[in-house]
Backbone as ProteinMPNN parsed JSONL, in Angstrom:
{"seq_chain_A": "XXXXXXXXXXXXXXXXXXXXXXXXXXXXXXXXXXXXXXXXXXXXXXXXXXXXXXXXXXXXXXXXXXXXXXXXXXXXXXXXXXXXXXXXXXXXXXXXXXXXXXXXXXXXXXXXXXXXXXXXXXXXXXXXXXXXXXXXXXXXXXXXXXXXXXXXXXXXXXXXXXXXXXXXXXXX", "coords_chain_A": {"N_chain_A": [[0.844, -1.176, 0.0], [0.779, 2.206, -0.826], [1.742, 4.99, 0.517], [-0.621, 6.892, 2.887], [-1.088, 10.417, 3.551], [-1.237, 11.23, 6.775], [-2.249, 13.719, 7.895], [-4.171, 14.243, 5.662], [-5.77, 12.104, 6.421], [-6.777, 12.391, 9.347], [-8.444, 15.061, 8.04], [-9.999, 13.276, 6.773], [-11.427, 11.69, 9.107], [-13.095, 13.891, 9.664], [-15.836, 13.629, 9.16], [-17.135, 11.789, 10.663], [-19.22, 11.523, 12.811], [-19.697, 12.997, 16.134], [-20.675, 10.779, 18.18], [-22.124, 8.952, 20.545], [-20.634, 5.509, 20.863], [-19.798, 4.549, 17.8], [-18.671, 2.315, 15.624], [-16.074, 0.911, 13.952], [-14.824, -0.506, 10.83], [-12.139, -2.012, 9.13], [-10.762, -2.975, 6.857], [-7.729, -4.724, 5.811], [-5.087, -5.115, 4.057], [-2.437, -4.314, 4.212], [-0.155, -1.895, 5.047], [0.23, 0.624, 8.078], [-0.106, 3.345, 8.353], [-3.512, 4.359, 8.609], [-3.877, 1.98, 10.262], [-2.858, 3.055, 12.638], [-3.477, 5.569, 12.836], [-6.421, 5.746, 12.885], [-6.334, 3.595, 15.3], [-5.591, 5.49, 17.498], [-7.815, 7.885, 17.121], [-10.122, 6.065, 17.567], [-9.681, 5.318, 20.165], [-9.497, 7.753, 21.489], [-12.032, 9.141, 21.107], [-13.616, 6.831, 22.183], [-14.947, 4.939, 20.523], [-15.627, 1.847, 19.047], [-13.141, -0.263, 17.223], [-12.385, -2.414, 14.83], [-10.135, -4.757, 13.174], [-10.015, -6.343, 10.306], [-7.161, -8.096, 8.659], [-6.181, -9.251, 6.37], [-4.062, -11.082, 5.437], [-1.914, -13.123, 6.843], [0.46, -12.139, 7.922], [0.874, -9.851, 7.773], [-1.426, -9.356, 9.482], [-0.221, -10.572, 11.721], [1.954, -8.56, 11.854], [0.59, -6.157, 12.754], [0.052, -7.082, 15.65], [2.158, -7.035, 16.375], [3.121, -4.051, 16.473], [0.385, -2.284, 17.006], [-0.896, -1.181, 19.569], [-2.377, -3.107, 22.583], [-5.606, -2.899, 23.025], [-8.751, -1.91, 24.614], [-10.323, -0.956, 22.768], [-10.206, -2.108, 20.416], [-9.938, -4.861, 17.903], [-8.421, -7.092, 16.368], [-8.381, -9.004, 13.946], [-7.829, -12.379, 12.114], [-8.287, -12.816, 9.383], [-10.626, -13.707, 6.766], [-12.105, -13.024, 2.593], [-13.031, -15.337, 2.011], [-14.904, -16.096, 3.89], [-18.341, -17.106, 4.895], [-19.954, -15.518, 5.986], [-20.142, -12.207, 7.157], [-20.378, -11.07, 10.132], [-19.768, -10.619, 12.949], [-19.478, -11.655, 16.153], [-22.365, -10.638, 16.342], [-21.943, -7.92, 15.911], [-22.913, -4.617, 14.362], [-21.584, -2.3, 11.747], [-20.748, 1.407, 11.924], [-19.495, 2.494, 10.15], [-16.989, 1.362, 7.162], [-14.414, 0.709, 6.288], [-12.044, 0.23, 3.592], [-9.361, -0.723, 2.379], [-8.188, -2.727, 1.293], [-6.956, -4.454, -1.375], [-9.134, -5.542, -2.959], [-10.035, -8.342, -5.069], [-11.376, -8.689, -8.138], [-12.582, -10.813, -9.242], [-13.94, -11.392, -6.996], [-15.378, -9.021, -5.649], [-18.074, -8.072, -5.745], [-19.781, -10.439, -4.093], [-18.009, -9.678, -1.959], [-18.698, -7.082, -1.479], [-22.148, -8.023, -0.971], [-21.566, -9.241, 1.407], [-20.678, -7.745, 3.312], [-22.535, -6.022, 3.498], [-24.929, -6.73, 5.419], [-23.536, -6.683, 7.888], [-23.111, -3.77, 8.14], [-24.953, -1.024, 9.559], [-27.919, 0.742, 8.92], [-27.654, 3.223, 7.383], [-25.256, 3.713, 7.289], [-21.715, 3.914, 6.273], [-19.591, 3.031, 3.323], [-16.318, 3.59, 3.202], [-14.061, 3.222, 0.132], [-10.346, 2.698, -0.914], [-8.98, 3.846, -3.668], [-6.586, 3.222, -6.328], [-5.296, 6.182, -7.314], [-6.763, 7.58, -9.813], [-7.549, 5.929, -11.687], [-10.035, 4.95, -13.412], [-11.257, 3.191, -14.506], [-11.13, 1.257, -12.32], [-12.993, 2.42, -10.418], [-15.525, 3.077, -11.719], [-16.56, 0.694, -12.012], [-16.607, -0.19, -9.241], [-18.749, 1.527, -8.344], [-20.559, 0.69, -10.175], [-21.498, -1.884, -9.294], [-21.523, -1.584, -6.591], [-24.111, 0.271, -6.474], [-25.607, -1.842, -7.714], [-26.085, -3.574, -5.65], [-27.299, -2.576, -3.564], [-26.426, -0.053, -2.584], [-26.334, 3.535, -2.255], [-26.025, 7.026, -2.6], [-23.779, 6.931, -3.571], [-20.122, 8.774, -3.864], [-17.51, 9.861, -5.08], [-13.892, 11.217, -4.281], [-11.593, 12.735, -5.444], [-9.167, 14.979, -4.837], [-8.162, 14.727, -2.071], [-6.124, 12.818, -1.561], [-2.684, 11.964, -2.096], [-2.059, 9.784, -3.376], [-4.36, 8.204, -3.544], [-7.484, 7.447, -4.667], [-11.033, 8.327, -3.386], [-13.57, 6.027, -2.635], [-16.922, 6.428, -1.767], [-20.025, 5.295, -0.033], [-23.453, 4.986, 0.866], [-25.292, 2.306, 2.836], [-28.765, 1.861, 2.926], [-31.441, 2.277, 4.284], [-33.575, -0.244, 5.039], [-33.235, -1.115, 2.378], [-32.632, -4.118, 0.314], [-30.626, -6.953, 0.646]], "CA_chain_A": [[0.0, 0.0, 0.0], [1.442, 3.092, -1.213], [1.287, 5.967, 1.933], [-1.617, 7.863, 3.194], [-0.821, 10.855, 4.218], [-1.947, 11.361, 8.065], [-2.8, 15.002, 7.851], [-5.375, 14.02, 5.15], [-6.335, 11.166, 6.922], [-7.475, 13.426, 10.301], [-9.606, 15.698, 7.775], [-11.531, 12.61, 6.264], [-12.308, 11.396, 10.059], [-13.978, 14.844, 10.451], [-17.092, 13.422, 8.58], [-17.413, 10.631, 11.5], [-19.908, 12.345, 13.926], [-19.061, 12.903, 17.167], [-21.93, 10.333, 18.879], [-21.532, 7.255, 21.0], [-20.982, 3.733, 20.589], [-19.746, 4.003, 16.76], [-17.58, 1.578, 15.547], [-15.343, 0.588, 12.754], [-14.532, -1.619, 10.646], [-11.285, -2.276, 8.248], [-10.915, -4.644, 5.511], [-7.048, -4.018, 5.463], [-3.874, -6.291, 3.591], [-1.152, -3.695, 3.868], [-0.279, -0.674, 5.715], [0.247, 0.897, 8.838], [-0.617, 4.465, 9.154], [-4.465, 4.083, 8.563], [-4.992, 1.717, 11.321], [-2.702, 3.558, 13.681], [-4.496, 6.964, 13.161], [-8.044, 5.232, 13.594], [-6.804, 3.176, 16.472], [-5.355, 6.797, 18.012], [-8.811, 7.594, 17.033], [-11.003, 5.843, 18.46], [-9.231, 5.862, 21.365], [-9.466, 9.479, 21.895], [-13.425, 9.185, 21.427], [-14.15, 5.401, 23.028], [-15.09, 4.134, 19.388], [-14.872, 0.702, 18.943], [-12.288, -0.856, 15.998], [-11.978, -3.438, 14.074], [-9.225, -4.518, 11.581], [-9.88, -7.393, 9.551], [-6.354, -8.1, 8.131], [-6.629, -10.159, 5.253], [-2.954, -11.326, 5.244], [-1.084, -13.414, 8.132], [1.978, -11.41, 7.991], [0.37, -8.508, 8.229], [-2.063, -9.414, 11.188], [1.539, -10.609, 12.771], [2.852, -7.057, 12.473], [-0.107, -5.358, 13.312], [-0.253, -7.455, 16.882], [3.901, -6.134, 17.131], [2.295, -2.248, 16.187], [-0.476, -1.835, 17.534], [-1.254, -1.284, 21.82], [-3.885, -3.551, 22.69], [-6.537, -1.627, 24.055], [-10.078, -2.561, 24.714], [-11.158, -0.402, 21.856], [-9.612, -2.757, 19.003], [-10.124, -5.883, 17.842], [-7.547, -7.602, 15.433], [-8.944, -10.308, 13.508], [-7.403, -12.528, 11.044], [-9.765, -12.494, 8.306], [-10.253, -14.054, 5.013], [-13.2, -13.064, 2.398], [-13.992, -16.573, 1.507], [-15.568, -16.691, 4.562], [-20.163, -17.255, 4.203], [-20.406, -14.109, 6.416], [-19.138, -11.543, 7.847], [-21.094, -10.784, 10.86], [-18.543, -11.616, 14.145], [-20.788, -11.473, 17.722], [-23.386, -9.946, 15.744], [-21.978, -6.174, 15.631], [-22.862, -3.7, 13.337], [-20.731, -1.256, 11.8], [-21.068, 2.909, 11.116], [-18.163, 2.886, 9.081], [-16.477, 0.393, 6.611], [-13.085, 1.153, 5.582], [-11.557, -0.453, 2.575], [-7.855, -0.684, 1.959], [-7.285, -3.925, 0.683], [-7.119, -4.803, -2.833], [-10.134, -6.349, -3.291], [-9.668, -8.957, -6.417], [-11.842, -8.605, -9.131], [-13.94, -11.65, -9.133], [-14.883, -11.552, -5.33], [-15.746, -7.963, -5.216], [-19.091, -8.504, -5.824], [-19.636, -11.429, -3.242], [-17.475, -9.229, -0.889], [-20.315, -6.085, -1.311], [-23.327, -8.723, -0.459], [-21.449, -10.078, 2.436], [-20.223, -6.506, 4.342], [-24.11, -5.022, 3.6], [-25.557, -7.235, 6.616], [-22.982, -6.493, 9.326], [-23.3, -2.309, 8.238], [-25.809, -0.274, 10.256], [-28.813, 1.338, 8.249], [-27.53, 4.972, 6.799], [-23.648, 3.418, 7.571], [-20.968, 4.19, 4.718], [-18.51, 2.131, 3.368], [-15.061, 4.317, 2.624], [-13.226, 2.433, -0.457], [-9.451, 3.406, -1.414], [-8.946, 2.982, -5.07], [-5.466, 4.006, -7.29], [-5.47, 7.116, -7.876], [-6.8, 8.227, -11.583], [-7.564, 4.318, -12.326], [-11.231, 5.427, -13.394], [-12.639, 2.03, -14.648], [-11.592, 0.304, -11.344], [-14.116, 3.324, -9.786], [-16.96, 3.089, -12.625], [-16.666, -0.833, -11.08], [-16.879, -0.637, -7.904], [-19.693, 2.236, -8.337], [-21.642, -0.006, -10.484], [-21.53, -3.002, -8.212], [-22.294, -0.746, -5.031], [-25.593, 0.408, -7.226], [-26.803, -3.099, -7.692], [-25.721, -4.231, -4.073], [-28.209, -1.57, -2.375], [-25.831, 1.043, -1.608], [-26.946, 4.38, -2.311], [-25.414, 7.921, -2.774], [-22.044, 7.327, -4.028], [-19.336, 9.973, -4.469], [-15.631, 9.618, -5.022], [-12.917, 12.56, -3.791], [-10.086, 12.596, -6.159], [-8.329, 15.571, -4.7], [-7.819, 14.838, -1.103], [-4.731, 11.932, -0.895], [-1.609, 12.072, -3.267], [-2.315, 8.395, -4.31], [-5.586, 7.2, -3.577], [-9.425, 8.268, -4.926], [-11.707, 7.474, -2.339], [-15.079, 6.536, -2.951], [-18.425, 6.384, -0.648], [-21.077, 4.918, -0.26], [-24.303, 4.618, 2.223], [-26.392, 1.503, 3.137], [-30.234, 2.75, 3.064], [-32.312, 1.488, 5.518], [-34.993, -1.113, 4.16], [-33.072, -1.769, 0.818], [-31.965, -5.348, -0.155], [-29.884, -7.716, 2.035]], "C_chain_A": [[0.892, 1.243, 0.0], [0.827, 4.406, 0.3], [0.716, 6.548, 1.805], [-0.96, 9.03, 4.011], [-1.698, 11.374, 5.936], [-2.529, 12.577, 8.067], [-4.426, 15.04, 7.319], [-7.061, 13.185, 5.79], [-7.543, 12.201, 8.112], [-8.597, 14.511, 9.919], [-10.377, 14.517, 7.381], [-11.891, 12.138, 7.961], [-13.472, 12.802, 10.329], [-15.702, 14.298, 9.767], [-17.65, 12.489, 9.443], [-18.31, 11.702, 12.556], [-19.447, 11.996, 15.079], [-20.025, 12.325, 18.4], [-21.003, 9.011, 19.728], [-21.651, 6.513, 20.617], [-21.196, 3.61, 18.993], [-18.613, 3.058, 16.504], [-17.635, 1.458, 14.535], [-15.033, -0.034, 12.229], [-13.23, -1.53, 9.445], [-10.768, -3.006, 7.756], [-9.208, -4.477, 5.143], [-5.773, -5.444, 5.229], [-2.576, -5.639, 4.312], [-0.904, -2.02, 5.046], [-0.131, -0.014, 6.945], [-0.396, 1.982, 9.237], [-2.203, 4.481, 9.518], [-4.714, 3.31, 10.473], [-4.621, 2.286, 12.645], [-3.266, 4.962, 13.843], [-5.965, 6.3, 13.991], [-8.007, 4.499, 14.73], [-6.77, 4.448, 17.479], [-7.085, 7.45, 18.229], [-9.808, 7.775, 17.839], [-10.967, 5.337, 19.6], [-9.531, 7.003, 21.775], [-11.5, 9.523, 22.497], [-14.356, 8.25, 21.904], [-15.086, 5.337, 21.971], [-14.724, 2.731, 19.668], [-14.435, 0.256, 17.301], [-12.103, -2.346, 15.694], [-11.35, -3.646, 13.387], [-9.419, -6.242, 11.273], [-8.771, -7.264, 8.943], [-6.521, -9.432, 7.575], [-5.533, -11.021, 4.533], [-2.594, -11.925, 6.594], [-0.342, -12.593, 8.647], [0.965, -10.618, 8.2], [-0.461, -8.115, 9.274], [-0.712, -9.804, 12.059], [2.298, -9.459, 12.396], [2.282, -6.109, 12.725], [-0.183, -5.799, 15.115], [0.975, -6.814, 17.346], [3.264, -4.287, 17.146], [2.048, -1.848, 17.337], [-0.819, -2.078, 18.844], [-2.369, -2.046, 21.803], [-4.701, -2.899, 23.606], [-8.077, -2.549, 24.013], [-10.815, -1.894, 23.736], [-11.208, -1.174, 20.087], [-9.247, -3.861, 19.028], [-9.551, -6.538, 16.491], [-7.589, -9.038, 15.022], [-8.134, -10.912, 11.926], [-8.095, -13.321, 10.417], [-9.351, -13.348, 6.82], [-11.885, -14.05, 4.449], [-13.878, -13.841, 2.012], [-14.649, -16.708, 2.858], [-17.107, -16.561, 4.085], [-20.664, -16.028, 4.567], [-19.353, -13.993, 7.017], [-19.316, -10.871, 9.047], [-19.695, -11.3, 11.865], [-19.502, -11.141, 15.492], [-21.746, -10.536, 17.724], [-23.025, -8.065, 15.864], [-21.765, -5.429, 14.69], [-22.24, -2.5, 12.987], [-21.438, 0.354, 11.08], [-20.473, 2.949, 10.068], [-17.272, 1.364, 8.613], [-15.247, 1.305, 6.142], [-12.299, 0.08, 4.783], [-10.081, -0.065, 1.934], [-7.176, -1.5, 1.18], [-7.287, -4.36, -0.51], [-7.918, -6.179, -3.153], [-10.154, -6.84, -4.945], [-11.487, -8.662, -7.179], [-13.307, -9.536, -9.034], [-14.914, -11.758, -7.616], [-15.766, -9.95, -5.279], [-17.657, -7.642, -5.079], [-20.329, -9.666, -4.715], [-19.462, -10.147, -1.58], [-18.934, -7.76, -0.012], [-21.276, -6.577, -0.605], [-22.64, -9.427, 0.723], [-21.18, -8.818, 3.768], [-21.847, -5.678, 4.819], [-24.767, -5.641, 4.676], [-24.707, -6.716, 7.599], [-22.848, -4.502, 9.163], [-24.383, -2.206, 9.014], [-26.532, 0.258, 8.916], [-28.084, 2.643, 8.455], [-25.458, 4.722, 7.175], [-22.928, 3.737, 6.43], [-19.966, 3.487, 4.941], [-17.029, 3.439, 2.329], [-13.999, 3.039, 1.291], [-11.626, 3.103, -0.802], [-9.25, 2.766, -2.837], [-7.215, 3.864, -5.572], [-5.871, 5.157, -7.236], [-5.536, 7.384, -9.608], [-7.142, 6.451, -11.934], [-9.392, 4.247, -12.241], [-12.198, 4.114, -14.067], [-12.694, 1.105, -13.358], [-13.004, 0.985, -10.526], [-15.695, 2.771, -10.413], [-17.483, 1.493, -12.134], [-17.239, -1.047, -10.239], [-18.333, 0.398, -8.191], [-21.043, 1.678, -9.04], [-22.276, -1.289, -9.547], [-22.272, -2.485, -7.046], [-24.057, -0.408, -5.581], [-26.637, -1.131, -6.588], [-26.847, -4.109, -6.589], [-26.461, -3.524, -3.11], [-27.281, -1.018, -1.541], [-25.949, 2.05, -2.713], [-25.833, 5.421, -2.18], [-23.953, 7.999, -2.871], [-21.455, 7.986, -4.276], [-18.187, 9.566, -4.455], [-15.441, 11.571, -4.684], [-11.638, 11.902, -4.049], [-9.209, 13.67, -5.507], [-8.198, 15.509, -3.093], [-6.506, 14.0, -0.833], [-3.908, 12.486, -2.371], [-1.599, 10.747, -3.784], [-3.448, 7.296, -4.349], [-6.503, 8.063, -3.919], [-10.038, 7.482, -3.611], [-13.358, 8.081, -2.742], [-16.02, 5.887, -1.63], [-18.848, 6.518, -0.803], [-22.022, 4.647, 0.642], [-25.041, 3.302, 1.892], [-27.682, 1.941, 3.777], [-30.638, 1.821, 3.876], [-33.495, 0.788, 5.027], [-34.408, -1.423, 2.837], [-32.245, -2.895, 1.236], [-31.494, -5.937, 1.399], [-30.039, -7.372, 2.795]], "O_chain_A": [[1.767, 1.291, 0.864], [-0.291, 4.491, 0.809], [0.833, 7.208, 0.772], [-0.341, 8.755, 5.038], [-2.823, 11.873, 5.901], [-3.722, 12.429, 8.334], [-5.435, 15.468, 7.879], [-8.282, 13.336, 5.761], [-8.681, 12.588, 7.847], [-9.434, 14.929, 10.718], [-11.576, 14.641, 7.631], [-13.103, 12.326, 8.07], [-14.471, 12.717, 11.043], [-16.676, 14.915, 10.198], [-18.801, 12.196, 9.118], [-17.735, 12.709, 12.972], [-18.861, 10.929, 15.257], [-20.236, 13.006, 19.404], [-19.911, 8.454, 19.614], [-22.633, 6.32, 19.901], [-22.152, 2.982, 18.536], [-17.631, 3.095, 17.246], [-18.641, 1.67, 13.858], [-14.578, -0.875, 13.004], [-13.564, -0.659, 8.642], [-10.184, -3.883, 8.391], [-9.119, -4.025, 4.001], [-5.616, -6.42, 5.963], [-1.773, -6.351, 4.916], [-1.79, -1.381, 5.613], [-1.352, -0.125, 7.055], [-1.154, 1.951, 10.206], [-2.404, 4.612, 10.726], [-5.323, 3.759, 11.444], [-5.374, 2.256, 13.619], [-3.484, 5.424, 14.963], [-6.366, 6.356, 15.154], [-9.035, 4.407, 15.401], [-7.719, 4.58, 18.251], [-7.564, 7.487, 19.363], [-10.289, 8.709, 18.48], [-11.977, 4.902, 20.155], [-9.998, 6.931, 22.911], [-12.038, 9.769, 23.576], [-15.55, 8.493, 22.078], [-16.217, 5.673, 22.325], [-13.756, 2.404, 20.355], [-15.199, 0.394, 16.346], [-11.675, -3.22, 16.448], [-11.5, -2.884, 12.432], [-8.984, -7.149, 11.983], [-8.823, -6.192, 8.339], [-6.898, -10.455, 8.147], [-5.723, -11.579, 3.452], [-2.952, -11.259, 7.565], [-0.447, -12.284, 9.834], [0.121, -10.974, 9.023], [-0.435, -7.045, 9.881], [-0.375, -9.159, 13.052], [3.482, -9.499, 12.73], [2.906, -5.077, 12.968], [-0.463, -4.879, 15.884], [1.035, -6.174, 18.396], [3.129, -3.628, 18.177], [2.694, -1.368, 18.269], [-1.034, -3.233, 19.211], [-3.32, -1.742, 21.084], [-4.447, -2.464, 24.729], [-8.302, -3.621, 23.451], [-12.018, -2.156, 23.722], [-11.868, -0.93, 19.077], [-8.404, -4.236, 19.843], [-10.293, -6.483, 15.511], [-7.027, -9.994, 15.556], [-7.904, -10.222, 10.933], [-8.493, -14.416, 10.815], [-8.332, -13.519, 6.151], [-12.803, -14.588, 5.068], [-15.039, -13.647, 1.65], [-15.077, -17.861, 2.92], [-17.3, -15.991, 3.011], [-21.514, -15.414, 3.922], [-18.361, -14.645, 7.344], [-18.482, -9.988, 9.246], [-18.85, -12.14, 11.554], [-20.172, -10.109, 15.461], [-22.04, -9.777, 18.648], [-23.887, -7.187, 15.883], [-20.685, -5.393, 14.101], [-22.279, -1.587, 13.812], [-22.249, 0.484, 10.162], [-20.942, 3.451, 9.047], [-16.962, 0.479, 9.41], [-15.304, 2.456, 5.707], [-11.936, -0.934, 5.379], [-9.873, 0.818, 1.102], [-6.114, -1.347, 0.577], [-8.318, -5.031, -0.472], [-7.565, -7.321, -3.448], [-10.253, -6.051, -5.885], [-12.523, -8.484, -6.539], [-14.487, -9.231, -8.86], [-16.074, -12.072, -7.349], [-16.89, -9.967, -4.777], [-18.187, -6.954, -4.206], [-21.552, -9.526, -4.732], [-20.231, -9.878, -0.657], [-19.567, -7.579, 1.028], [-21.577, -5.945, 0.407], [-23.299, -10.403, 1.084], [-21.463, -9.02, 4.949], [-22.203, -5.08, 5.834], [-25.52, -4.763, 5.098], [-25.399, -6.105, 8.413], [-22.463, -3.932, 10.184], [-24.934, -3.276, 9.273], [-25.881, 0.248, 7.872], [-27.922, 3.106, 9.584], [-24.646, 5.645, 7.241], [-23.633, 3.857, 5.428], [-19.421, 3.213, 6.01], [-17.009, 3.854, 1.17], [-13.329, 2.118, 1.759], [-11.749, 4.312, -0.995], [-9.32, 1.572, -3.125], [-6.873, 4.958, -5.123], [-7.089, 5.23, -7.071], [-4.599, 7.378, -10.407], [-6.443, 6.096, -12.883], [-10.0, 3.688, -11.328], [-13.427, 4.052, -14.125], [-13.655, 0.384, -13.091], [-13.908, 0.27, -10.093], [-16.643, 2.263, -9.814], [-18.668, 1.223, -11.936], [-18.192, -1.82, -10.137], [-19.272, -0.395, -8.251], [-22.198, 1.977, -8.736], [-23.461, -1.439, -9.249], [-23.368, -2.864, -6.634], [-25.033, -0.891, -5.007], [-27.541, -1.404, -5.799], [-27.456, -5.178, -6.579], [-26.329, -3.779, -1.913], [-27.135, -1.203, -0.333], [-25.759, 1.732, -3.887], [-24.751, 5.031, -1.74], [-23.165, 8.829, -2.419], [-21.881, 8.415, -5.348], [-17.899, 8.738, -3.592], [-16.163, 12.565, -4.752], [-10.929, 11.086, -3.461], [-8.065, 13.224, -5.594], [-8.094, 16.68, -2.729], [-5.776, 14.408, 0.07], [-4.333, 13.135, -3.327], [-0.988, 10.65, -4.849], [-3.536, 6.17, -4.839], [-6.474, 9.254, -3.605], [-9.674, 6.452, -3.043], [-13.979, 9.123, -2.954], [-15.705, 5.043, -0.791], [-19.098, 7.464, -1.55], [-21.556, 3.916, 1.515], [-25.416, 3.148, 0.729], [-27.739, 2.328, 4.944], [-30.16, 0.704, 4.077], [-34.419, 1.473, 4.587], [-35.155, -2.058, 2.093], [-31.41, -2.874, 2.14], [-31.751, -5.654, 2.569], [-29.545, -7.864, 3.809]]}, "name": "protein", "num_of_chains": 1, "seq": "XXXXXXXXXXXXXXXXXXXXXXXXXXXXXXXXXXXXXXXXXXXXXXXXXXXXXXXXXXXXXXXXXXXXXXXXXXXXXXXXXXXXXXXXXXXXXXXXXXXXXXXXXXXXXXXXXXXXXXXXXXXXXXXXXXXXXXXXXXXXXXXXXXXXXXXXXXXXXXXXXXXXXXXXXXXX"}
């Protein structure tokens, strides 16, 4: 994963409201800064975290990282699983880092839309400027019952990031 810058990072949390008892979720292969801002985070505001790491190695150097705290929960994840529900909790926020392959992505959509919250958004990171993987994922999200999509090309130096809400009463 090519670096986020943290600065940026701290303005996209400002869109996270400042309520209780939201929590997070991150679909993540690669990377460090990401989950150490959001564990920083939701630490600060007693959020609860999640990081699905979708790699061994990389859940074994997130457990060296990252402080264990009671706010974050480091799971090693894989998306062949049937669901994705874990002691039934629902998330505000999806965060997407990991290079979701091609043929699953689809699968992966209909399996994250049950464990979201009604009016929840899922954050994706895509290449930067790589405008058919977007038109992709934006079509998929459509026919997966997620609702008001936007991308924001000018906030990172190497990622687009697009979002998307789960409506309340549609589909899955």
């Amino acid at each position: 994963m090519k670096p986020i810058e943290a600065t940026k990072l701290f303005q996209l949390l400002q869109i996270i409201p400042d309520h209780p008892m939201i929590r997070i979720v991150h679909f993540a292969d690669s990377g460090e800064t990401l989950p150490e801002i959001l564990s920083s985070f939701t630490a600060q505001k007693g959020y609860e975290y999640q990081i699905n790491a979708l790699d061994t190695a990389y859940f074994n150097l997130l457990q060296k990282h990252l402080q264990t705290a009671p706010h974050i929960k480091l799971v090693n994840f894989t998306l062949t699983r049937p669901r994705y529900m874990i002691q039934g909790k629902l998330y505000d926020y999806v965060f997407v880092t990991a290079d979701i392959d091609d043929a699953i992505r689809e699968d992966f959509l209909k399996r994250v839309h049950p464990v979201m919250k009604n009016g929840g958004n899922i954050l994706i990171f895509l290449s930067k400027g790589d405008h058919s993987q977007r038109w992709e994922w934006l079509r998929l999200l459509e026919e997966n019952y997620y609702v008001a999509s936007n991308t924001i090309d000018d906030l990172f130096e190497h990622y687009d990031l697009l979002i998307s809400k789960k409506m309340h009463g549609w589909g899955g």
